[in-house]
C-alpha positions as CSV (number, residue, x, y, z in Angstrom):
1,X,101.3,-118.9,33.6
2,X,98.4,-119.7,30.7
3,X,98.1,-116.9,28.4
4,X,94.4,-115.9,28.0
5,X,92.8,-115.3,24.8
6,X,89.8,-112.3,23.9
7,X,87.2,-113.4,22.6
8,X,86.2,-110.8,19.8
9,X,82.6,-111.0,17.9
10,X,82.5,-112.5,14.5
11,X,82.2,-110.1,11.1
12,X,78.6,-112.0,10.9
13,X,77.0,-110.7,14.1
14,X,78.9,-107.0,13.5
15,X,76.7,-106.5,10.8
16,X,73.7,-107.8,11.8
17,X,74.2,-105.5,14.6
18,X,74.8,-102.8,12.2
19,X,71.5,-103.5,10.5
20,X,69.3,-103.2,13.5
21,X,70.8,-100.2,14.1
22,X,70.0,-98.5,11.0
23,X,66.7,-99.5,11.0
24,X,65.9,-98.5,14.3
25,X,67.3,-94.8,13.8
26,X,65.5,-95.0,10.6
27,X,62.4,-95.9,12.6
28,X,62.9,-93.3,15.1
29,X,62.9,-90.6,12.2
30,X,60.0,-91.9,10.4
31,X,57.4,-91.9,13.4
32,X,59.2,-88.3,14.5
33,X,57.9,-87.2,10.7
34,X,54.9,-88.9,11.0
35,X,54.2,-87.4,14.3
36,X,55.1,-83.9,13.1
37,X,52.7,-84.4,9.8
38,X,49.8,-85.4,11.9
39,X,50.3,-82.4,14.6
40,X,50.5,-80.3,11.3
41,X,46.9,-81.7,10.1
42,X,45.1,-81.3,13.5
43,X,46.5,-78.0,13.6
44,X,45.2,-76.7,10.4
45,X,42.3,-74.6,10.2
46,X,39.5,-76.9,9.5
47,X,37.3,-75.8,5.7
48,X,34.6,-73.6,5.8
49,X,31.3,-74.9,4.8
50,X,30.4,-74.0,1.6
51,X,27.4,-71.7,0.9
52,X,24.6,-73.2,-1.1
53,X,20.7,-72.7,-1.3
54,X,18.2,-75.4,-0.6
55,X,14.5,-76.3,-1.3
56,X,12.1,-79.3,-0.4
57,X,10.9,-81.6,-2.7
58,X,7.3,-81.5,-2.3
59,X,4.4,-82.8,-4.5
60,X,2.2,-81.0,-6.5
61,X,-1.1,-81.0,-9.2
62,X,0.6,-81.9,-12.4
63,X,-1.2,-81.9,-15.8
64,X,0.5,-84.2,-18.4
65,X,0.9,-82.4,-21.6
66,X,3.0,-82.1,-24.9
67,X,5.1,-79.5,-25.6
68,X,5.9,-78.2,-29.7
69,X,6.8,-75.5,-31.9
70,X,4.0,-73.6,-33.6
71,X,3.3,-71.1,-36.7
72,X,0.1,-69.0,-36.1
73,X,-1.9,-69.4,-39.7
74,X,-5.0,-67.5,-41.1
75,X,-8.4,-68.3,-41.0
76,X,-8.5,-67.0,-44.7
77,X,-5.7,-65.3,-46.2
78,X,-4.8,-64.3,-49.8
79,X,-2.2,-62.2,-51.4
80,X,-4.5,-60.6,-53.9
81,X,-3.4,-59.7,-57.6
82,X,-5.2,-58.1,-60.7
83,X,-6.2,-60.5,-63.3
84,X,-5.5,-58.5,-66.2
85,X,-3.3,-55.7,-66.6
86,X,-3.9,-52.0,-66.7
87,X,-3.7,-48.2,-65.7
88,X,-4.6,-48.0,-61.8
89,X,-7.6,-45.3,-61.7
90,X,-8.5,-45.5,-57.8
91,X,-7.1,-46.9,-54.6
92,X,-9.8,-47.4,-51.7
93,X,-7.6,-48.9,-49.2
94,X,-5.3,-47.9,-46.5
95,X,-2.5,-49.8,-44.8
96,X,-3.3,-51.7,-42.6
97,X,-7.1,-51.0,-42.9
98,X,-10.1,-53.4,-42.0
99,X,-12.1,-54.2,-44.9
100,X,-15.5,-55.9,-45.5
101,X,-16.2,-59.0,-47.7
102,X,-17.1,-57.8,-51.3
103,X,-14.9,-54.0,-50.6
104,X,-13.3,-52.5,-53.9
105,X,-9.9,-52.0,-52.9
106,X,-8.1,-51.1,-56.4
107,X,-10.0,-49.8,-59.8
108,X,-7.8,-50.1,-63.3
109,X,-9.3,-48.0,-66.0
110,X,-12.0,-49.7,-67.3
111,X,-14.1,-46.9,-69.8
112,X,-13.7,-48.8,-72.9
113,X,-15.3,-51.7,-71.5
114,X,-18.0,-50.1,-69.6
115,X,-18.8,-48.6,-72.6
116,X,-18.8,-51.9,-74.3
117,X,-21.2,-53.2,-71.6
118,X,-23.7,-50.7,-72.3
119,X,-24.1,-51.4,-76.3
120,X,-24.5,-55.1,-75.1
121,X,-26.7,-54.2,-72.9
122,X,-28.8,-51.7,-75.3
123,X,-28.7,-54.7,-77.6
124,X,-30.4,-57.2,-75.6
125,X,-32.8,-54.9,-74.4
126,X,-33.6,-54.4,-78.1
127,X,-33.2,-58.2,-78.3
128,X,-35.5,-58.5,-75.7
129,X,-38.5,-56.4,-76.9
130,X,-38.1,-58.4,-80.5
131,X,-38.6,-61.6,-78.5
132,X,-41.6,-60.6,-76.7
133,X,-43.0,-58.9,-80.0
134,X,-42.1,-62.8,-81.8
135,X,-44.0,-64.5,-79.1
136,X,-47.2,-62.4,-79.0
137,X,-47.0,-62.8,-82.8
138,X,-46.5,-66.7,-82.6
139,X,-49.5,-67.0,-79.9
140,X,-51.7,-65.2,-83.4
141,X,-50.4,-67.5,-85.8
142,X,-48.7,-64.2,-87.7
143,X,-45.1,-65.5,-87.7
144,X,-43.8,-69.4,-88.2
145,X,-42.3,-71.2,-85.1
146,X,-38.7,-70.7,-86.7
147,X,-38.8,-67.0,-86.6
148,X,-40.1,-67.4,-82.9
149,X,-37.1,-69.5,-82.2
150,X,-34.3,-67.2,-84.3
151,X,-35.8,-64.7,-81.9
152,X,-35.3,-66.6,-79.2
153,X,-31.7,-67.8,-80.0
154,X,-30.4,-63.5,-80.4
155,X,-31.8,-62.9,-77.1
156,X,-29.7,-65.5,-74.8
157,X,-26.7,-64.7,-77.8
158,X,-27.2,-60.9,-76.4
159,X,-27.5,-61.7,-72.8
160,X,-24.8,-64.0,-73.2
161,X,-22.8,-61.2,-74.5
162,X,-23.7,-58.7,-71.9
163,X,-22.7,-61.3,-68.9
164,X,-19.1,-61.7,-70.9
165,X,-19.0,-58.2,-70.6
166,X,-19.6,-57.8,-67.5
167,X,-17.1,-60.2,-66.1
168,X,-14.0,-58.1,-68.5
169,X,-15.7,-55.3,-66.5
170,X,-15.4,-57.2,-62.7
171,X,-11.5,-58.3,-63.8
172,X,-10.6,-54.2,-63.6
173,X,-11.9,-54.2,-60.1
174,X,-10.0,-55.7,-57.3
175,X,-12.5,-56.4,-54.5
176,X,-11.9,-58.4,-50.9
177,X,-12.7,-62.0,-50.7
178,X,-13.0,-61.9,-47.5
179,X,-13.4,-59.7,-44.4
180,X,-10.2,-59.2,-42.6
181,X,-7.1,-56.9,-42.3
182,X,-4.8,-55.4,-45.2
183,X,-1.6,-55.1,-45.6
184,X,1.0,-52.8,-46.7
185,X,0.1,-50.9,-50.1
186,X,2.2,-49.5,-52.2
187,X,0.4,-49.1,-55.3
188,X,-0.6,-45.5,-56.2
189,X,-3.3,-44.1,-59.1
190,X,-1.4,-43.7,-62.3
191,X,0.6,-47.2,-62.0
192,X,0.5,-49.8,-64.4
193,X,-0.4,-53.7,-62.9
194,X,1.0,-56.5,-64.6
195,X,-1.5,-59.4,-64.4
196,X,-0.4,-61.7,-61.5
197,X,1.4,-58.8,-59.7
198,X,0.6,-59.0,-56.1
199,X,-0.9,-56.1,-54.8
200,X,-1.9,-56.4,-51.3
201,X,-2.6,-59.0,-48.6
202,X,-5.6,-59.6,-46.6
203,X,-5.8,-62.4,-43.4
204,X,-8.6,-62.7,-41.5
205,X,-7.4,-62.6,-38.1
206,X,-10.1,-63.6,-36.2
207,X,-10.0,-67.1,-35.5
208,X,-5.9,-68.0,-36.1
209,X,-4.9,-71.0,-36.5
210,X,-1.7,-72.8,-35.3
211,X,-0.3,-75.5,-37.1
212,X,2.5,-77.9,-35.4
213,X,4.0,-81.3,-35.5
214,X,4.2,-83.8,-33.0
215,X,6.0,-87.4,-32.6
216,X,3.7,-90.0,-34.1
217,X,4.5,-92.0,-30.8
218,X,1.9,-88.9,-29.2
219,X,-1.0,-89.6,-31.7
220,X,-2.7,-91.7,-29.6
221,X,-3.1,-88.9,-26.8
222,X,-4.1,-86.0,-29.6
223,X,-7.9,-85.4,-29.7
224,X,-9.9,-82.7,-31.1
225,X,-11.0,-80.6,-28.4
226,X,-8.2,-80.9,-25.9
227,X,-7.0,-77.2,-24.7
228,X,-3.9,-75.6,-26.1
229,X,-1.9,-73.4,-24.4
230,X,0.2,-71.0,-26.4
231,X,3.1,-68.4,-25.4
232,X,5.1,-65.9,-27.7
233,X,7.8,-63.5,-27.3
234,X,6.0,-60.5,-28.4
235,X,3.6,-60.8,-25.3
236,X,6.2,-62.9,-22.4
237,X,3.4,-61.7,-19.7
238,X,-0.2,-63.0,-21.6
239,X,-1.1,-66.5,-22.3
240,X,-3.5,-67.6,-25.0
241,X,-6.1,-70.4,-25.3
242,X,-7.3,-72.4,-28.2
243,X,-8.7,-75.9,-28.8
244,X,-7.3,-78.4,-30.9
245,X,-9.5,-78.3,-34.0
246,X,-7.7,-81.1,-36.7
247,X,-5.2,-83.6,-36.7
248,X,-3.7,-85.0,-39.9
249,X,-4.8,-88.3,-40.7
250,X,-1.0,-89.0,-43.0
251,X,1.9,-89.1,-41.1
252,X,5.1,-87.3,-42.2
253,X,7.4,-89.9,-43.8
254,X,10.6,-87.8,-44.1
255,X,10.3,-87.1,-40.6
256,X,7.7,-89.5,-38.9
257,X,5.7,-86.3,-37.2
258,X,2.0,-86.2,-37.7
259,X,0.6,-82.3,-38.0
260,X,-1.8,-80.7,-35.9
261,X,-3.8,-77.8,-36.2
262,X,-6.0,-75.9,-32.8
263,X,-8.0,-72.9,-33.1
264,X,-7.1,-69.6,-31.1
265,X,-9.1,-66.9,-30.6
266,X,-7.9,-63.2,-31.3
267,X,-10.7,-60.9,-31.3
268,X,-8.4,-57.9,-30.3
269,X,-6.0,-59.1,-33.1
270,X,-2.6,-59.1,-31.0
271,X,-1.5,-62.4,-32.9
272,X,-0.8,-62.0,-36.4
273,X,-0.2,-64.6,-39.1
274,X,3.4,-66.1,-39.5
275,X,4.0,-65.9,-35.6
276,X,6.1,-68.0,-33.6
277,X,4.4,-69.8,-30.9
278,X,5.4,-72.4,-28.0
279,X,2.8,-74.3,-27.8
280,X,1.3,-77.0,-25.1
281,X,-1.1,-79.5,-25.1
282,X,-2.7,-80.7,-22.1
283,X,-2.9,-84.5,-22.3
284,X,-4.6,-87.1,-19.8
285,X,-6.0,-85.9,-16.5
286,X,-4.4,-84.0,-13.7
287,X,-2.5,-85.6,-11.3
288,X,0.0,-85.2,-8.6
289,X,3.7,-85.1,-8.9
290,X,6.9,-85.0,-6.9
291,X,8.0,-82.0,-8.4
292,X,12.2,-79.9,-7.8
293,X,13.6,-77.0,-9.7
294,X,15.0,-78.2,-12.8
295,X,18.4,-76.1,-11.2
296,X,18.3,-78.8,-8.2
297,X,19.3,-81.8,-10.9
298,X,23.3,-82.6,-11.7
299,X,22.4,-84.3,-15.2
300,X,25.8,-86.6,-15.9
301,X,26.4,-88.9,-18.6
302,X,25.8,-91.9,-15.8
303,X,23.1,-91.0,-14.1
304,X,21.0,-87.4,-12.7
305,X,21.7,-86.9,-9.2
306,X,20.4,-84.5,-6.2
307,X,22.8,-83.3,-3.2
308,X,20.3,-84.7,-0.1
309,X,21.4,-82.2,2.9
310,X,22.0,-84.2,5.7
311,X,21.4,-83.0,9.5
312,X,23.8,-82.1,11.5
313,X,25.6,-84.5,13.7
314,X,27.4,-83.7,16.7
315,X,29.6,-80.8,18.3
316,X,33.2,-80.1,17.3
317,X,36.2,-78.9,19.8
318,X,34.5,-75.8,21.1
319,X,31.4,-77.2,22.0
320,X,29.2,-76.0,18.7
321,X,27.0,-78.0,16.6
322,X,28.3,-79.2,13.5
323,X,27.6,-78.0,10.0
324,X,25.3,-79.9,8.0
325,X,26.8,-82.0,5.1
326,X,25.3,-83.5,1.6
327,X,24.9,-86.8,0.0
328,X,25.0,-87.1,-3.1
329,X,21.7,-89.6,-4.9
330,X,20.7,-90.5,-7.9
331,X,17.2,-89.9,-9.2
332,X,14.9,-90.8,-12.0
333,X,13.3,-87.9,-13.6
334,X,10.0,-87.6,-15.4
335,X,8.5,-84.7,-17.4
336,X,9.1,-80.8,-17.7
337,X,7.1,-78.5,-17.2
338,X,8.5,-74.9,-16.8
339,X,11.2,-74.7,-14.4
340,X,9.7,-77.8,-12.8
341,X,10.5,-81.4,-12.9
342,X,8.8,-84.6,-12.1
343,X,10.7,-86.9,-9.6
344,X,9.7,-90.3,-9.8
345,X,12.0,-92.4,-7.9
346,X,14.9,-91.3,-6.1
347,X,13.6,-88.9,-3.3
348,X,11.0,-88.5,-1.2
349,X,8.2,-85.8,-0.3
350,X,10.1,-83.6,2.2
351,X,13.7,-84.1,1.0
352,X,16.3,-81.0,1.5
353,X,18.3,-80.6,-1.7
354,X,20.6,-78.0,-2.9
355,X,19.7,-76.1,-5.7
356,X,22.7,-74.0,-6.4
357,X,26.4,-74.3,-5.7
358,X,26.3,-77.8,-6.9
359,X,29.4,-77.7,-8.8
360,X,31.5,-77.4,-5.6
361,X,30.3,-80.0,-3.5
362,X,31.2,-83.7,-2.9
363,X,30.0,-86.2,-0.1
364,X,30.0,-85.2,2.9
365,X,31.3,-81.8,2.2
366,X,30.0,-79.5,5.1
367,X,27.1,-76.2,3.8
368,X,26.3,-73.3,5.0
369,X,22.6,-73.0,3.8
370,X,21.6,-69.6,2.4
371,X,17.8,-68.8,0.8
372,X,18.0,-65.5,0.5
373,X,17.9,-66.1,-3.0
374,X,16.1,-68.9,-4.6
375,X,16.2,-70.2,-8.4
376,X,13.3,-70.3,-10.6
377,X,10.4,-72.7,-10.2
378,X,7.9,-71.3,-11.7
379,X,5.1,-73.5,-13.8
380,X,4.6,-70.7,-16.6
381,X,8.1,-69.2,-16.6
382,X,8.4,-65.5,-18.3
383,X,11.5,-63.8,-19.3
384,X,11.9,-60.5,-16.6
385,X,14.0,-57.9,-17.6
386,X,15.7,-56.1,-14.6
């Protein structure tokens, strides 16, 4: 009988059997992982929206203008000092006292010289009469014309004299050049003035004016007469008008700034020389202006961007309306005024941004809108103490 050989499978096709195998179980556990991860991912709780605060973008009257840094200046303002030196004999001033043009404010002992004045005086009075008596006397023929004119030479020597005099006299007084407001004395009767020692001020307070610097790049839209607006920290609830009044004709050329100077009034002397002032000048004419908080802006070094809200779109598993989500844009913006900006490409006139809770967001993230409280957009902002 024929013996009958088994056929058995080669090594070869063992192991490619072996392979697909592998790979197949391998398969088999990946989508089971996969499967698991996604069920894991549909079953987690979805984020909640975040809470921001929102405004529209909405235009409004916009007048151009310049803003700088002022110093408030005197009309007239000296810091007055004695001329010679000597014993203080009366003090007509108080601190901080009004005072007319031409008021003695400090006497120095001055009895020699009065005294002094008087002979002078006495002796061109004397001088005087001897002069008239010449004349006369000349009109008769009784004296030569050189007696007439010796005469006449001692009188204007003695009047001469007498008006010296009389300015030693005026250097013991200290008088006010000037109406206006003095300052802090300190000198008392009985002191002794060095000359040159300043010993009081006096500023006329009524006009002030403010002196500030501006780009020569704006000296083309500076004219006298435009309206300043000035604010100061000292009165964060008053504003204050002037008109500019001067504008340097030399430009700076350490710093290329041209300086400026406008007139304020002050006739119930609030502002006071040396004062810090934020000043604005209106420039052009007024017009109209896409205008968001300045809070509403994400200023990056590539670009200044908004976050647009976006309607909502759609309802989820349950049947309720979907949050409303963000884009984020980029805008161009303009000029400051306030808390305001000007938008001038980007956005359009009834735009939804956010204007706080920026730093969270992304695209598409989902908001929950809340206005309850709204950042500052005011044109004249003041600082508010709560």
């Amino acid at each position: 009988m024929p013996t009958r050989v088994d056929k058995k499978p080669s090594t070869t096709k063992r192991m490619i059997w072996m392979i697909v195998g592998v790979l197949l179980l391998i398969a088999v556990i990946v989508g089971i992982k996969v499967l698991l991860v996604v069920r894991m991912i549909h079953g987690m709780p979805k984020p909640a929206p975040f809470t921001v605060s929102t405004t529209t973008a909405k235009e409004q009257p916009w007048q151009p203008a310049l803003s700088a840094v002022g110093t408030l200046r005197a009309a007239n303002g000296a810091d007055l000092a004695m001329d010679v030196a000597g014993l203080v004999t009366g003090v007509n001033l108080k601190s901080g006292q009004d005072v007319k043009q031409g008021q003695l404010l400090v006497q120095l002992r001055d009895g020699d010289d009065v005294a002094q004045l008087q002979q002078f005086e006495a002796a061109a009075q004397l001088s005087k009469l001897t002069f008239e008596r010449a004349r006369q006397q000349l009109a008769a023929q009784a004296i030569s014309k050189a007696d007439y004119d010796a005469a006449a030479a001692d009188l204007k020597a003695k009047q001469a004299a007498v008006a010296q005099q009389k300015v030693v006299v005026i250097k013991k007084q200290l008088r006010a050049p000037f109406a206006g407001r003095a300052g802090i004395i300190t000198t008392s009767p009985g002191d002794y003035l060095s000359a040159g020692t300043t010993v009081v001020t006096v500023q006329q307070l009524d006009p002030l004016f403010v002196d500030f610097y501006v780009p020569q790049s704006e000296l083309g839209r500076m004219q006298v007469g435009q309206t300043v607006n000035l604010k100061l920290d000292a009165y964060a609830g008053r504003d204050f008008t002037g008109k500019l009044s001067a504008v340097n004709p030399k430009v700076d050329l350490g710093t290329r700034n041209v300086q400026v100077e406008a007139t304020v009034p002050n006739h119930d002397k609030a502002l006071t020389p040396g004062m810090f002032a934020k000043v604005t000048v209106d420039i052009g004419n007024e017009q109209r202006q896409l205008t968001l908080p300045q809070a509403a802006i994400v200023y990056n070094p590539y670009g200044d961007t908004v976050y647009v809200v976006q309607p909502s779109k759609g309802k989820d598993d349950k049947g309720q309306p979907l949050p409303p989500t963000v884009k984020q844009t980029f805008v161009t913006v303009g000029e400051t005024r306030g808390d305001q900006v000007a938008i001038l490409k980007g956005v359009d006139a009834g735009t939804v941004v956010v204007t706080s809770g920026q730093i969270k967001l992304k695209n598409d993230a989902p908001i929950a809108i809340d206005n309850s409280v709204q950042p500052a957009d005011s044109v004249h902002p003041a600082p508010q103490e709560h």
